[in-house]
C-alpha positions in Angstrom: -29.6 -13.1 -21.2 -30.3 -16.4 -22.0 -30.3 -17.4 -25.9 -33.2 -20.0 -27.3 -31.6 -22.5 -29.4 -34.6 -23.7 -30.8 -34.9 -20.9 -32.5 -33.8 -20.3 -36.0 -34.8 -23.9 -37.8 -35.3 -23.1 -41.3 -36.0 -26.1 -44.0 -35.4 -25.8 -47.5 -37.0 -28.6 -49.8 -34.5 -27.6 -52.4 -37.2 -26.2 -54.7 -36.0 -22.9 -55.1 -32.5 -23.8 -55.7 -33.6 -26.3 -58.5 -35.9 -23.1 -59.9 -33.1 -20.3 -59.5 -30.9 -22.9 -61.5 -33.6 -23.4 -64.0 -33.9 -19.7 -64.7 -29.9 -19.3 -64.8 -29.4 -22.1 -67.1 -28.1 -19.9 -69.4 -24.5 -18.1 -69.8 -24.9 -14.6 -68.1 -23.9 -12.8 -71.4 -26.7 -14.4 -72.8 -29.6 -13.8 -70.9 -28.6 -9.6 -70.1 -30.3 -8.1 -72.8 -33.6 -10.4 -71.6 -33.0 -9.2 -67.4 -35.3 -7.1 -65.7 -32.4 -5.5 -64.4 -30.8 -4.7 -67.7 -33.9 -2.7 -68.9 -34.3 -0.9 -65.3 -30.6 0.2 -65.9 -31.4 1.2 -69.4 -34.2 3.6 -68.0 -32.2 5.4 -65.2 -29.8 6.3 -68.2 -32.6 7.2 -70.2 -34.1 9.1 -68.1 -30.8 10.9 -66.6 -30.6 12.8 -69.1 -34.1 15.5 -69.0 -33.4 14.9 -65.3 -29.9 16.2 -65.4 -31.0 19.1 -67.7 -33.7 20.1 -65.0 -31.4 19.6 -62.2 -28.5 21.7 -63.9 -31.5 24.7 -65.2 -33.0 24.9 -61.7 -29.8 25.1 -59.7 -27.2 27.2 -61.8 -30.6 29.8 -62.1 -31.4 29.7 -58.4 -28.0 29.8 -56.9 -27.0 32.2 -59.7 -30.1 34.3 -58.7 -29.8 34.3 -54.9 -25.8 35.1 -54.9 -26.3 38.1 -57.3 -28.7 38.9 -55.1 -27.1 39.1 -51.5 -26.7 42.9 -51.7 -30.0 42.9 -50.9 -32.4 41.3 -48.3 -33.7 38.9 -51.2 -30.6 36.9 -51.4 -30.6 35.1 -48.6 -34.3 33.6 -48.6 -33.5 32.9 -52.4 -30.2 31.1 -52.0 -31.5 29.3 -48.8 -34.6 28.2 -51.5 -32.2 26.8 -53.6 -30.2 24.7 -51.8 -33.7 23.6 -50.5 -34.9 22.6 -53.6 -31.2 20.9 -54.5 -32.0 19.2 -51.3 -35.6 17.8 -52.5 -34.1 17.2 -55.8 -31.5 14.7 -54.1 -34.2 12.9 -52.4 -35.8 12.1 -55.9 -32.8 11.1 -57.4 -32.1 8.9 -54.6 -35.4 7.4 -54.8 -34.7 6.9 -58.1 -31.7 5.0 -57.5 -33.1 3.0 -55.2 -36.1 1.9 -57.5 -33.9 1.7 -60.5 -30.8 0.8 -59.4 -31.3 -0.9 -56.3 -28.8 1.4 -54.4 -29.8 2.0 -50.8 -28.6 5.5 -50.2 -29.3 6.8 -46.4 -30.1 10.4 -45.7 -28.3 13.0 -45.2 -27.9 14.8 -42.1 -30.6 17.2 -42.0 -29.6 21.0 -40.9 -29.2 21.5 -37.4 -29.8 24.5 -35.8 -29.9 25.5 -32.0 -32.0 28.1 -32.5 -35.9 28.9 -33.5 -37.2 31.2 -36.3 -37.3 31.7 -40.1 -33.6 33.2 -40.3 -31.8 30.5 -38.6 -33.1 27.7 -40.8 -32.1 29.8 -43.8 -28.6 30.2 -42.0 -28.2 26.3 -41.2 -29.5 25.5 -44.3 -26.9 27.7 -46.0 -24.3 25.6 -43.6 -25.5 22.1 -44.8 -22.8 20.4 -46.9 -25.6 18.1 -48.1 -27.1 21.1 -49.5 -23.8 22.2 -50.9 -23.3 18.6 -52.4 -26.3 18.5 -54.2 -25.6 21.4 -55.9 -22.2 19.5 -56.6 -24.1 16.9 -57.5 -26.2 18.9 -60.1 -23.5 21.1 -62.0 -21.7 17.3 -62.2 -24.3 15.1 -63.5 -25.5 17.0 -66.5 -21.7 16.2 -68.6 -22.1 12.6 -67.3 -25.7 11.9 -68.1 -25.1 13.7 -71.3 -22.0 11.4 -72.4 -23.9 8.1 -70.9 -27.0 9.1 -72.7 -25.0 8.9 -76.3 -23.2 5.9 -75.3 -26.2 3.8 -74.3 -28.2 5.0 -77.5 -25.8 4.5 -79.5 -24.5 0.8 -78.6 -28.8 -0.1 -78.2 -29.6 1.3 -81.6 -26.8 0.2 -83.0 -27.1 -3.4 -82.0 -30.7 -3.8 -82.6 -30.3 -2.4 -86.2 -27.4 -4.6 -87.3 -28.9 -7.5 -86.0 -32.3 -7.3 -87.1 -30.4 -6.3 -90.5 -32.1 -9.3 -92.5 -35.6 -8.3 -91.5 -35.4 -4.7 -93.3 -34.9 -6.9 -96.8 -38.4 -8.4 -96.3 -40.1 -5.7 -94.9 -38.4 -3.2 -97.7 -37.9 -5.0 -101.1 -36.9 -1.8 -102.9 -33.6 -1.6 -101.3 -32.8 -5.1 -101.7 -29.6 -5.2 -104.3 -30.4 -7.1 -107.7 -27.2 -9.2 -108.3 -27.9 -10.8 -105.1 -30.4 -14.0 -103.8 -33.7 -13.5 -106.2 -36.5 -14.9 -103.9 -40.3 -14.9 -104.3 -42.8 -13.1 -102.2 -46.5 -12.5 -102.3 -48.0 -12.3 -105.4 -45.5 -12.7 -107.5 -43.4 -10.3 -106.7 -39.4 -10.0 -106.5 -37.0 -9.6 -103.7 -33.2 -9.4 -104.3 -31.3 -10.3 -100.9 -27.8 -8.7 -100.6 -24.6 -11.1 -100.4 -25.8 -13.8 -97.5 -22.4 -13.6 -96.1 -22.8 -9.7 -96.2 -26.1 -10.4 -93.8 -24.9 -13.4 -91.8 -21.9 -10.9 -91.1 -23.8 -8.1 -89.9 -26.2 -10.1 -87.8 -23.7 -11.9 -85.9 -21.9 -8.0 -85.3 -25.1 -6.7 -84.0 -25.8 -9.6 -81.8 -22.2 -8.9 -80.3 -23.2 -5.0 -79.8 -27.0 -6.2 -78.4 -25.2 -8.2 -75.9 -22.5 -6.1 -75.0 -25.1 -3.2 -74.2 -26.3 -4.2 -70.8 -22.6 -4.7 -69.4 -21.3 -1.2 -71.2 -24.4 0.1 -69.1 -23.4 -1.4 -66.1 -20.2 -0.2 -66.5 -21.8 3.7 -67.0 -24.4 3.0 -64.1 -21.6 2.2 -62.0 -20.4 6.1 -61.7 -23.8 6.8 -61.0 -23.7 4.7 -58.4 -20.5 6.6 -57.1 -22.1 10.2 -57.6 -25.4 9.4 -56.1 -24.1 7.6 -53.1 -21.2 10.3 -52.2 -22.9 13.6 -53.1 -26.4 13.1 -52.3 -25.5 10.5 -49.2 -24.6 10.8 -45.6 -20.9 11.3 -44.7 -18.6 9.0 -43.1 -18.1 11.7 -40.2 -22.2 12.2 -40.0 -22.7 8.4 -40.4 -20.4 7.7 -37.8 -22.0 10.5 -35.5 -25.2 8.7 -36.1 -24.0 5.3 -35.5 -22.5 6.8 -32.0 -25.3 8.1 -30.6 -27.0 4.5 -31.7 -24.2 2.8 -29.7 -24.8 5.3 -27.0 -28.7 4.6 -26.4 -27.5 1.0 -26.6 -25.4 1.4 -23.7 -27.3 3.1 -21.7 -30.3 0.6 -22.1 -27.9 -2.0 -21.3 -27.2 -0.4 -18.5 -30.0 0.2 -17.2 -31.6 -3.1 -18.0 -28.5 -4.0 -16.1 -29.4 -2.3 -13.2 -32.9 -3.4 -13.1 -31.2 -7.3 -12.9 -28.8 -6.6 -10.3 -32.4 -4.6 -8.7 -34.6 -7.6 -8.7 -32.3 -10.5 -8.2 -31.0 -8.7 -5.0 -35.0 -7.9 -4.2 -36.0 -11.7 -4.9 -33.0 -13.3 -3.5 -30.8 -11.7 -0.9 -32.8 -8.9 0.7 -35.9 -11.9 1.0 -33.5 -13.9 3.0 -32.1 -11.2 5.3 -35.4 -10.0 6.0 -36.7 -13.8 6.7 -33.4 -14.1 8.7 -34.4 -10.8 10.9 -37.9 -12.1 11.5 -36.5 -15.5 12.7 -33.5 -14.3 14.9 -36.9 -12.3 16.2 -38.9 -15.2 17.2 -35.4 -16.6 18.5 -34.6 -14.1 20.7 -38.3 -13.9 22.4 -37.8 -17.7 22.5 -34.3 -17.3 24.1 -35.8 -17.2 27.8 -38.6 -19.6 27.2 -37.7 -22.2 25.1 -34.0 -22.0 24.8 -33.4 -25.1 22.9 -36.1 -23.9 20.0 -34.2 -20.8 20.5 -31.3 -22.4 19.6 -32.5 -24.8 15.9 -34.2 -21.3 14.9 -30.4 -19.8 15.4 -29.2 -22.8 13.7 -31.9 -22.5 10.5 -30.8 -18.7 10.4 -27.2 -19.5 10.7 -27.9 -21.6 6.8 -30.0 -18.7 5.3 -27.1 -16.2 6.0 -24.7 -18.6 3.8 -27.3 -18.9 1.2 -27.6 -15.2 1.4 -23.6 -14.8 1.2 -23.9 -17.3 -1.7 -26.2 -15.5 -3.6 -24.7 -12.0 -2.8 -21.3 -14.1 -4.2 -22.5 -14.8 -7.3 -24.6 -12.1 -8.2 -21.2 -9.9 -7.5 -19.5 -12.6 -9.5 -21.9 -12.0 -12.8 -21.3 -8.3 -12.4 -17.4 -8.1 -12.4 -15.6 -10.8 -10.5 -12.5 -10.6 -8.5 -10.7 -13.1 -9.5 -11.2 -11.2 -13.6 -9.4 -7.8 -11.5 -6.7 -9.7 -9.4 -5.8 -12.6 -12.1 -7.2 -11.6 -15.8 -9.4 -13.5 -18.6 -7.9 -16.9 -18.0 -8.4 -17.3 -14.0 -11.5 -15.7 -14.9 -12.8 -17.8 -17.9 -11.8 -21.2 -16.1 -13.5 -20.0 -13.3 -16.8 -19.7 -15.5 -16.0 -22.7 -16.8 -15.6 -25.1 -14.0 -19.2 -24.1 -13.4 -20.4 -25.0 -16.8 -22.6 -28.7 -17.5 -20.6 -29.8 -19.9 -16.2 -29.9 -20.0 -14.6 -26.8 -21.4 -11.3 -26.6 -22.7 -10.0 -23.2 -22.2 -7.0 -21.6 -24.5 -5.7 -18.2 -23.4 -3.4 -16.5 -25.4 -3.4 -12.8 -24.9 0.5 -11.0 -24.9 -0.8 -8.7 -22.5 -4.1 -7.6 -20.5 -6.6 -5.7 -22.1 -8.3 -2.3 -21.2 -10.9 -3.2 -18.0 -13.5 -2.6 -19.7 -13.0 -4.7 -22.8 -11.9 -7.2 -20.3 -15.0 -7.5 -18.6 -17.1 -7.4 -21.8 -14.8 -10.3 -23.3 -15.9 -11.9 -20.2 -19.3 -11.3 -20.0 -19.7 -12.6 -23.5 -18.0 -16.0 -22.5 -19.9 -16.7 -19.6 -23.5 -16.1 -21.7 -22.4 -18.2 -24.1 -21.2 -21.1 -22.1 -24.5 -20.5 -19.8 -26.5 -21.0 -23.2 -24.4 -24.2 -23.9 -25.6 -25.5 -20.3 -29.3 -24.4 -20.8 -29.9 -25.5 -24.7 -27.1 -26.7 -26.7 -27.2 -30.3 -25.6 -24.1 -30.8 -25.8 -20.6 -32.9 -24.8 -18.2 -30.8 -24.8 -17.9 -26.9 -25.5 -14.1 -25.0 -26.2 -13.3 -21.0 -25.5 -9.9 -19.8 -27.4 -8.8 -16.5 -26.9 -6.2 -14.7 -29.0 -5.2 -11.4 -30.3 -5.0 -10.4 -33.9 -3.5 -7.1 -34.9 -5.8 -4.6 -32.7 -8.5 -7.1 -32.0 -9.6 -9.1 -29.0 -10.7 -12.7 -31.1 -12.9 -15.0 -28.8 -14.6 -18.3 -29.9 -17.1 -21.0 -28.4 -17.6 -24.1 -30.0 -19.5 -27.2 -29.0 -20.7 -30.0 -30.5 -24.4 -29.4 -29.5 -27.6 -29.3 -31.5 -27.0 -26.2 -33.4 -29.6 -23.6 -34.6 -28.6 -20.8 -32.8 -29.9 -17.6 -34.0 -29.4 -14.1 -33.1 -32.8 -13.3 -34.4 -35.1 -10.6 -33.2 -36.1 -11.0 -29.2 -32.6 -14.2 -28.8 -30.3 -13.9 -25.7 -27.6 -13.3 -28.5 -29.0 -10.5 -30.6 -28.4 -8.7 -27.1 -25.2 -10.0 -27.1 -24.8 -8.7 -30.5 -25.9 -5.2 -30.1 -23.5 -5.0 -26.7 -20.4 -5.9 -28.6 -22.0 -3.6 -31.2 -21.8 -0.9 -29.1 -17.9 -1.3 -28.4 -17.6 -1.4 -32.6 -17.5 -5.7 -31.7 -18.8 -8.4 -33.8 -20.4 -11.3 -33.1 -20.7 -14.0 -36.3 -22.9 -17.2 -35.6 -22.1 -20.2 -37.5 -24.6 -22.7 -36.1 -26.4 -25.4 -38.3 -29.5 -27.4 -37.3 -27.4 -30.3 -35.9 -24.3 -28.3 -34.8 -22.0 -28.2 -34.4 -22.0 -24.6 -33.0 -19.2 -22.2 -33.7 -19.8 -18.0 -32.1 -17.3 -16.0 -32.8 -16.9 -12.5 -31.3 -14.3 -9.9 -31.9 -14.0 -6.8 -29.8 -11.6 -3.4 -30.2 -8.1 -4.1 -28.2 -7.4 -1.0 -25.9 -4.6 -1.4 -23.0 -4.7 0.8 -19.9 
């Protein structure tokens, strides 16, 4: 599982950066009311407030409807109805969020039922707790949406008003006072200004409210935030469900792709040299009477293809789980890997105690790619591996001074790695710049026996 280090070069002419501080040249209270996000956060409130309405209507009268009902056969299919619809409703409103708000809500877990037919998709649908939340979620928004509603009006109308304040004068002369500012309009005509410290006053006031309105609804989008992403999203227990079965199908493909190695390199190495070596000590023994001394260099030429068969046998039982990691632990082991390497490795083990087996292997596993992709791409001097403990992690790091630009992108050597420690809840964080030097980082779950 070899990892390209060519890949990942990125160049940056500095253009954008010069741009994004261009458009951010002013304060952030000042620019706000002007943000595209500001106004998309005005219209989810906006609009949360008929939605919330429809949303309360639908499910008080449908859940209202189908548990008055359950005496009879109709309350079931009605009830079951109305969590579906709660259901759909959710999906909008996440959409919505997710359009409006930017908030990436996953799924809920859909119903699950073992069985086929009408009556048990009713029943698991009456078993969801997504179903149940949304109702939650329904019976709860319409007070908020209600309250964020007035706020947001309030402060927006407000704001504009007071600071557009001097602009009703011109475009209402009647209302102007007359022991103020006499000026002259069109044709003649009179218009009495009110006190200009009276104006300048209220101006400056609704200026204050107009930019404090996009932060006071940031502040009330926040709780919607909160509501949308814990009623009408997955759970921790049914995202962590998910998240395990996706860990499982990544260890079993790496176990299988694992099998399918160890498969072909014993196919394309070992088993081709013990079957040349059968075919020669063949010819050797029909040449033993004959010839005995070409008996004897064809002995001698099978005698070196059974070491390089031993060899190979050696270290393809070494890359799967070598003895020296069972009988000594990670540091025999990772100076073993080590010696091997191109470059010299300093090796730092610092462990209290031996981890579980399997972490163990994995932890060494991970150390051997890495220094095999320091040998193959990194160009480099000199490579370290430090291994420590912290709390209930296993910390391992490789560094080298090499040319940098590793990448665990899509189709690398370590975006396998990645989604192997993945799999054991590990991390792996690459800090590699075009022109190194490179720094990986890995943590993994510490377990004893």
């Amino acid at each position: 599982m070899a990892t390209d280090y060519g890949q990942g070069y990125g160049h940056d002419d500095g253009l954008g950066c010069l741009d994004e501080a261009r458009r951010h040249r002013l304060p952030a209270g000042l620019r706000a009311p002007f943000e595209a996000r500001s106004w998309r956060e005005l219209a989810y409130v906006l609009l949360g407030l008929p939605i919330s309405v429809l949303l309360f209507v639908y499910t008080v009268t449908m859940v209202a409807l189908g548990a008055g009902l359950l005496v009879t056969f109709l309350g079931i299919p009605l009830l079951a109805a109305g969590l579906a619809g709660s259901r759909g409703f959710g999906a909008l409103e996440r959409a919505r969020a997710r359009g409006l708000l930017g908030l990436e809500v996953a799924d809920p877990e859909p119903p699950r039922t073992k069985q086929q037919g009408a009556l048990a998709r009713m029943g698991a649908g009456l078993k969801s707790g997504a179903s149940w939340r949304s109702v939650l979620y329904a019976l709860l928004y319409l007070p908020w949406a209600v309250f964020s509603f007035a706020v947001t009006v309030n402060f927006f109308v407000l704001g504009w008003t007071l600071m557009t304040y001097p602009v009703w004068f011109w475009l209402f002369p009647l209302y102007g006072g007359q022991d103020g500012i006499q000026l002259y309009g069109d044709e003649g005509h009179h218009i009495y200004l009110d006190n200009p410290f009276e104006i300048t006053v209220t101006a400056l006031v609704g200026l204050l409210f107009t930019l404090a309105t996009p932060w006071i609804v940031r502040a009330l989008t926040m709780v919607d935030r909160l509501l949308v992403h814990g009623l009408l999203g997955p759970t921790r227990l049914s995202a962590r469900v998910v998240e395990l079965e996706s860990d499982r199908g990544v260890v079993v493909d790496t176990a299988a792709a694992d099998l399918r190695r160890i498969e072909r390199d014993l196919h394309d190495g070992a088993q081709a040299r013990l079957v040349a070596l059968a075919m020669d000590l063949g010819l050797a023994k029909e040449k033993l009477t004959e010839d005995p001394q070409a008996a004897a260099r064809m002995v001698d030429d099978a005698h070196g293809e059974v070491k390089t068969a031993l060899q190979e046998l050696r270290d393809l039982a070494r890359g799967i789980h070598p003895a020296v990691l069972t009988d000594r632990g990670l540091d025999a082991a990772l100076s073993a890997v080590a010696s091997r390497c191109t470059v010299p490795v300093q090796v730092e083990v610092d462990l209290p105690a031996r981890p579980a087996p399997a972490i163990e292997g994995i932890a060494y596993f991970t150390v051997s790619e890495l220094l095999q992709n320091i040998s193959k791409h990194a160009q480099a001097t000199w490579a370290a591996v430090d291994v420590w403990r912290v709390d209930n992690r296993l910390m391992l790091q490789v560094v080298d001074d090499g040319v940098g630009g590793a990448d665990t992108s899509a189709g690398s050597g370590l975006a396998g790695l990645a989604e192997r420690l993945d799999a054991v809840d590990g991390i792996l964080v690459v800090d590699s710049p075009v022109g190194g030097p490179t720094r990986i980082t890995a943590e993994l779950p510490w377990r004893t026996v």
